[in-house]
C-alpha positions, 0 to 999 in steps of 0.5 A, spaced: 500 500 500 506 504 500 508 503 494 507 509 489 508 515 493 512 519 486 505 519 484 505 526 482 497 526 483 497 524 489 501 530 492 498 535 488 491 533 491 495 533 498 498 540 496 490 543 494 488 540 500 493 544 506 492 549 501 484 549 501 486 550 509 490 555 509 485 560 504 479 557 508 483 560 515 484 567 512 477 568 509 474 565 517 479 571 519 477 576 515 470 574 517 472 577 523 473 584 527 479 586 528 480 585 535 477 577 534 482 576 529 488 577 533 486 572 538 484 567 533 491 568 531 494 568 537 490 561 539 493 558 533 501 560 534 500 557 540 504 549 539 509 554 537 509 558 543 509 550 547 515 548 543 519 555 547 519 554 554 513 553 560 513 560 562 511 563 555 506 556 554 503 558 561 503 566 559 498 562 552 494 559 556 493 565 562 492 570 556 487 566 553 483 565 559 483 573 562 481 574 555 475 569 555 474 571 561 473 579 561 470 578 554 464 573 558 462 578 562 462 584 558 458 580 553 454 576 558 456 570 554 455 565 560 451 560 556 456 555 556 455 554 564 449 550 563 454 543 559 455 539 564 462 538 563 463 545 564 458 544 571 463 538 573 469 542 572 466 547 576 465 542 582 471 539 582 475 545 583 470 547 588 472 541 592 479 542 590 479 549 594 475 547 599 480 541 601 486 546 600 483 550 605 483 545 610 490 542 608 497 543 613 499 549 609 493 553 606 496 558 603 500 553 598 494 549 597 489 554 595 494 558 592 495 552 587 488 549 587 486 557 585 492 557 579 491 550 577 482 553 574 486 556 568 486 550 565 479 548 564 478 554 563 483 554 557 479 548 554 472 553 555 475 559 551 477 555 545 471 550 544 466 556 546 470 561 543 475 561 539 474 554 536 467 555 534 468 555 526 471 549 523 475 552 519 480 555 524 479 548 527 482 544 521 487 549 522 489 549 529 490 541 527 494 543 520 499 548 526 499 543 531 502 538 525 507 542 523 508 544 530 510 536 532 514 536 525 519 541 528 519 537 534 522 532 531 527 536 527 530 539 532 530 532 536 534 529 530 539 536 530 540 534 537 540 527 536 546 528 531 549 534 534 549 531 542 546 524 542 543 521 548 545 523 555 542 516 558 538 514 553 535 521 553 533 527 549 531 533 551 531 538 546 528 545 546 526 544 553 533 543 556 529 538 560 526 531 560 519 533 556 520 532 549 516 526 549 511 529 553 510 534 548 509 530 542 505 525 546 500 530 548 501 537 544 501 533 537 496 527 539 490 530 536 494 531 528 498 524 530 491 520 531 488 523 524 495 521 520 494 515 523 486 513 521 488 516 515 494 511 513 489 506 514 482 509 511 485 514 505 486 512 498 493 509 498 498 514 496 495 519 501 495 513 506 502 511 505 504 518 506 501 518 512 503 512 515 511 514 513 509 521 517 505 518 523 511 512 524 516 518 523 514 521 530 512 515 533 521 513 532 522 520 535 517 518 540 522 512 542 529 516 541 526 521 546 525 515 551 520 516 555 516 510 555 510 511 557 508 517 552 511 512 548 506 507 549 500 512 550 501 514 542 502 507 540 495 505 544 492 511 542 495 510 535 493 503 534 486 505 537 484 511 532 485 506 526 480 501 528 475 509 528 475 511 522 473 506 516 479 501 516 481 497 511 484 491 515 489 488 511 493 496 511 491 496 519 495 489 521 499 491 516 501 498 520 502 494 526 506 489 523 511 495 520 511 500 527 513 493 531 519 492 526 521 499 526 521 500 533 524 493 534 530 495 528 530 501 533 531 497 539 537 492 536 541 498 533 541 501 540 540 495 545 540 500 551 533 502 549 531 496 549 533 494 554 530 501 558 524 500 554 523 493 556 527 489 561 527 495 566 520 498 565 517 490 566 522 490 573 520 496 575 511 495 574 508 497 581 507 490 582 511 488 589 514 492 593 521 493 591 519 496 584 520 504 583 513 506 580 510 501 587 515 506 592 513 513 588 505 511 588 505 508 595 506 515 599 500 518 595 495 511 598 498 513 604 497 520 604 488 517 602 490 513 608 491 519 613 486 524 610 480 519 606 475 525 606 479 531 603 486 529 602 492 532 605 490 539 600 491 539 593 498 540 590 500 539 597 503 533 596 510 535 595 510 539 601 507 534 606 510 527 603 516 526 607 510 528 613 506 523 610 511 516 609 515 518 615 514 512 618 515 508 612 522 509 609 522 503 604 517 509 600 520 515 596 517 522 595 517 525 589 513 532 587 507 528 585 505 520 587 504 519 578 497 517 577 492 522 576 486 517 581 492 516 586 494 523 586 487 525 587 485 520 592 492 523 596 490 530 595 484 531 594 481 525 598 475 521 596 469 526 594 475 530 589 477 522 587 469 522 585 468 529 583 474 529 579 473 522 575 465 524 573 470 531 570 474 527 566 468 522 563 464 528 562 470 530 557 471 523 554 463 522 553 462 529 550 468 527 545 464 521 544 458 523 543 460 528 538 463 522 535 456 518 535 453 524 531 459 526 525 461 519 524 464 520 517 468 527 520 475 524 521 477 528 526 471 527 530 471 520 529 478 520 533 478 526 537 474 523 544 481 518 544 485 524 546 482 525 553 481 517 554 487 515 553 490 521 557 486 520 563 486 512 562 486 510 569 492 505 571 498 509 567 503 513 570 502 520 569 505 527 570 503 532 576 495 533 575 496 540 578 502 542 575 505 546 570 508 544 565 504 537 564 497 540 564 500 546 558 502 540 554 496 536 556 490 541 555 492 544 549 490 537 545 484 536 550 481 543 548 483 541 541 479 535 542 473 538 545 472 543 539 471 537 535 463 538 538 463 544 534 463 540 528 456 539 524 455 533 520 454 535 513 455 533 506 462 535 502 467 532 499 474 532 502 481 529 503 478 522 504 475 524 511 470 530 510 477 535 513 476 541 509 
């Protein structure tokens, strides 16, 4: 199925395709005022704005919020409080206060519970504002793959230029979170390649096949295995949404295993550190790493049931909470989003956080149910299902950097409920 990709028609028809976006997006613009334009724009520079560091990401995502936020109240725009995702978004924070206010240090705990609201609200301003036109949506997909595009550029320069550093890379960041960035920044774009490698016309498909694995080996080269697992699951879980052809999706599987099996032979210690030690290290005795970084987390549950200990308040309160259990480590967080919760916000945030994340989830699905034959809304509910999926190991639920990254593909995927079924012929998937 991969064997004509010097097919001149094929390339052309992908070229109209980016091209019929772009005009689309000027001309949603230009439709606009003047001052709504500029935050459209500034909404969709923001993967861009992702791959320079947290500080500049965090200014995104708060501007945008301030933005939505003063722009609702001198419109009285506040119907988007009646969708009950958003009602439940509101309930879980109002418990994360509450449990921040009766936590050992209050002042940190409130403090971070307050900030942490900047990102559901981000997700509210772009599927209630700046996401509503299809059009821009289209284009915030076509961003955010140029966007995860350049990621792997500059992982391969730093790939030549320095190598790994422990199996490593963290290019542009200087820190461990490349990974993370193509995981969850690029896994809206990553997984509408992939239904298209599996679903389009031949030519179209084996471009998007070659491209998908192409971020899938940087995926391994960065070295962090759980993002690396969650695209590859994901991955293989958009391909069964969208019209598959079942011999090109075993096909797929088959190549992406002996791409990265290759992988694995040419570099023995990434497979060793992909397998050998991840396996050692499953939560499933004592002994294993991730059992001593969640364990604290299920101790911290133990002492305080109802509330937690304060939300965010973890990281300060850890070395309190395992004081008799030196066997357990502390770390800033017990990565797992349900421990995590459980630990800091106790049961009643353990619930009012899981009816939040399934809220997002089903509106995903929902929209999914009505548009089937919209690419992009075939796959999008898979974003937030496989970033909140319960027994993987996650980064901070509060923290910064994790939830820039994380609510840019979630808000991104929200915006799929704008997406109206209709009849038009398009690029294998109703996407333009």
């Amino acid at each position: 199925m991969f064997s004509h990709f010097s097919n001149l028609g094929e390339s052309f028809f992908l070229w109209q395709a980016s091209q019929k976006i772009w005009r689309n997006t000027v001309k949603a613009l230009y439709e606009l005022p003047v001052s709504e334009r500029f935050w459209r724009v500034f909404w969709l520079l923001g993967p861009f704005i992702l791959l320079i560091e947290r500080s500049p990401a965090d200014a995104w995502v708060s501007i945008i919020c301030l933005g939505f936020i003063v722009r609702s109240i001198l419109l009285k725009e506040v119907r988007f409080l009646r969708i009950f995702w958003v009602k439940a978004a509101f309930v879980f924070w109002a418990v994360c206060l509450i449990s921040a206010v009766f936590s050992k240090v209050p002042f940190y705990a409130v403090t971070e519970a307050f900030i942490w609201f900047r990102f559901p609200l981000f997700a509210m301003a772009c599927v209630f504002w700046l996401g509503t036109d299809k059009r821009l949506i289209y284009s915030m997909l076509s961003t955010t793959a140029l966007a995860m595009f350049v990621m792997c550029g500059i992982l391969a320069a730093e790939l030549y230029f320095v190598g790994q550093v422990r199996g490593r890379l963290s290019w542009p960041f200087g820190d461990l979170t490349s990974g993370n960035y193509l995981a969850k920044v690029g896994l809206p774009s990553f997984l509408v390649m992939v239904a298209l490698a599996v679903s389009a016309r031949p030519n179209i498909a084996g471009i998007a096949a070659l491209l998908s694995l192409i971020t899938l080996i940087f995926s391994v080269l960065t070295g962090e295995r759980i993002n690396f697992l969650l695209r590859a699951c994901a991955g293989m879980l958009a391909g069964l949404m969208w019209r598959p052809k079942w011999d090109r999706y075993f096909l797929l599987v088959i190549i992406e295993i002996m791409a990265v099996f290759l992988l694995f032979q040419a570099r023995p210690e990434m497979g060793e550190r992909f397998v050998k030690s991840f396996i050692n290290q499953l939560p499933t005795q004592s002994e294993s790493r991730y059992y001593r970084t969640m364990m604290p987390g299920i101790v911290a549950f133990q002492q305080a049931p109802i509330l937690g200990v304060g939300t965010a308040a973890f990281r300060e309160l850890c070395p309190d909470i395992i004081s008799d259990r030196q066997d357990l480590w502390c770390h800033t967080h017990p990565h797992n989003f349900y421990i995590q919760m459980a630990g800091e916000t106790g049961i009643i945030g353990l619930i009012t956080g899981t009816i939040f994340f399934i809220s997002i989830i089903a509106v995903c699905y929902s929209a999914k149910r009505r548009n089937p034959d919209n690419i992009f809304v075939a796959v999008a509910f898979i974003v937030p299902f496989s970033l909140f999926w319960p027994i993987a190991t996650s980064s901070d639920l509060f923290g910064q950097w994790n939830n820039c990254f994380m609510w840019s593909a979630i808000a991104l995927s929200l915006c799929s409920t704008n997406i109206l079924q209709e009849n038009e012929k398009t690029l294998d998937g109703n996407i333009g």
